[in-house]
C-alpha positions as CSV (number, residue, x, y, z in Angstrom):
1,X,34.3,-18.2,65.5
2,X,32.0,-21.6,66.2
3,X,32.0,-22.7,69.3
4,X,33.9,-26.1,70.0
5,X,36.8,-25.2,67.8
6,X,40.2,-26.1,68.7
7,X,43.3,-27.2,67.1
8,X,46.7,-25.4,65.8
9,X,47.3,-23.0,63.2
10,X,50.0,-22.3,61.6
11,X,51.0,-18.9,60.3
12,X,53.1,-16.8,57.9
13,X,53.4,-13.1,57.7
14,X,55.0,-10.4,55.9
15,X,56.3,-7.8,58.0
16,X,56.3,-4.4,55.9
17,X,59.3,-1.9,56.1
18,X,57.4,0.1,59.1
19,X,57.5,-3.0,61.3
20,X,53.3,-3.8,60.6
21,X,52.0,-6.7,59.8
22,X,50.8,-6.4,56.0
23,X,50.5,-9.9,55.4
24,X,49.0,-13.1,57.2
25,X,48.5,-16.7,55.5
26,X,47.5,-19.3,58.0
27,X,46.7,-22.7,57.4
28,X,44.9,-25.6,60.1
29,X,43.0,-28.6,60.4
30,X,40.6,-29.8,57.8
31,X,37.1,-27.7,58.1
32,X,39.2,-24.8,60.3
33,X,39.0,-21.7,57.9
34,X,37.1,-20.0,61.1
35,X,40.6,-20.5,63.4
36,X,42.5,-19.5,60.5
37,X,40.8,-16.1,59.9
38,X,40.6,-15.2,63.6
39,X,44.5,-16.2,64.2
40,X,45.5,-13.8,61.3
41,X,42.8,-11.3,62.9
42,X,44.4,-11.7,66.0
43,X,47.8,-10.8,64.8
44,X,47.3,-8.2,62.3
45,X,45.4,-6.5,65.0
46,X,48.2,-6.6,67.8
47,X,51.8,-8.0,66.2
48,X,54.4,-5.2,66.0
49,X,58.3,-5.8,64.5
50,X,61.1,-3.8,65.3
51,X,62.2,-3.0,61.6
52,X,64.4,-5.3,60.0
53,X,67.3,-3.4,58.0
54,X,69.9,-4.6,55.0
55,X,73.5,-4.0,55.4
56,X,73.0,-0.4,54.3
57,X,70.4,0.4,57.3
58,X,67.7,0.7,55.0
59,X,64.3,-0.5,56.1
60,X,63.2,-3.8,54.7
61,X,60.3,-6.4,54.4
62,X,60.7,-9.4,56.5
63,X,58.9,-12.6,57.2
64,X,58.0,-14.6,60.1
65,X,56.8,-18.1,60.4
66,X,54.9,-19.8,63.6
67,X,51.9,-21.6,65.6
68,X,49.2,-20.4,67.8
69,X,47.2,-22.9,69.6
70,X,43.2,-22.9,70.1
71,X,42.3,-24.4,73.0
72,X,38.4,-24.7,74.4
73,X,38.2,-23.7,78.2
74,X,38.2,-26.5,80.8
């Protein structure tokens, strides 16, 4: 990432049937693509989902939507 980068990113991703991360679209300020590619490397690396289920308990895709902030030290 280049240094003196900060701002917020928002993200969307697709949560597969095993409760992985196995998609990640994130979107940030004009000129950000580097924030954007480390927040999505940042969560497919970590983020786990209990699995989601449909009304028959069978394992389903699911999708989650939020923000993660990039702030420069003081």
């Amino acid at each position: 990432m280049r240094e003196d980068r900060q701002g917020v990113v928002t993200y969307d991703l697709t949560a597969g049937s095993d409760g992985s991360v196995v998609g990640c679209r994130a979107s940030g300020p004009p000129g950000s693509a580097d924030l954007e590619r480390a927040t999505c490397d940042a969560i497919l690396a970590r983020a786990r989902f209990n699995l989601a289920t449909d009304e028959a308990g069978r394992a389903v895709v699911g999708e989650v939507s939020g923000n993660m902030r990039w702030t420069l030290p003081d």
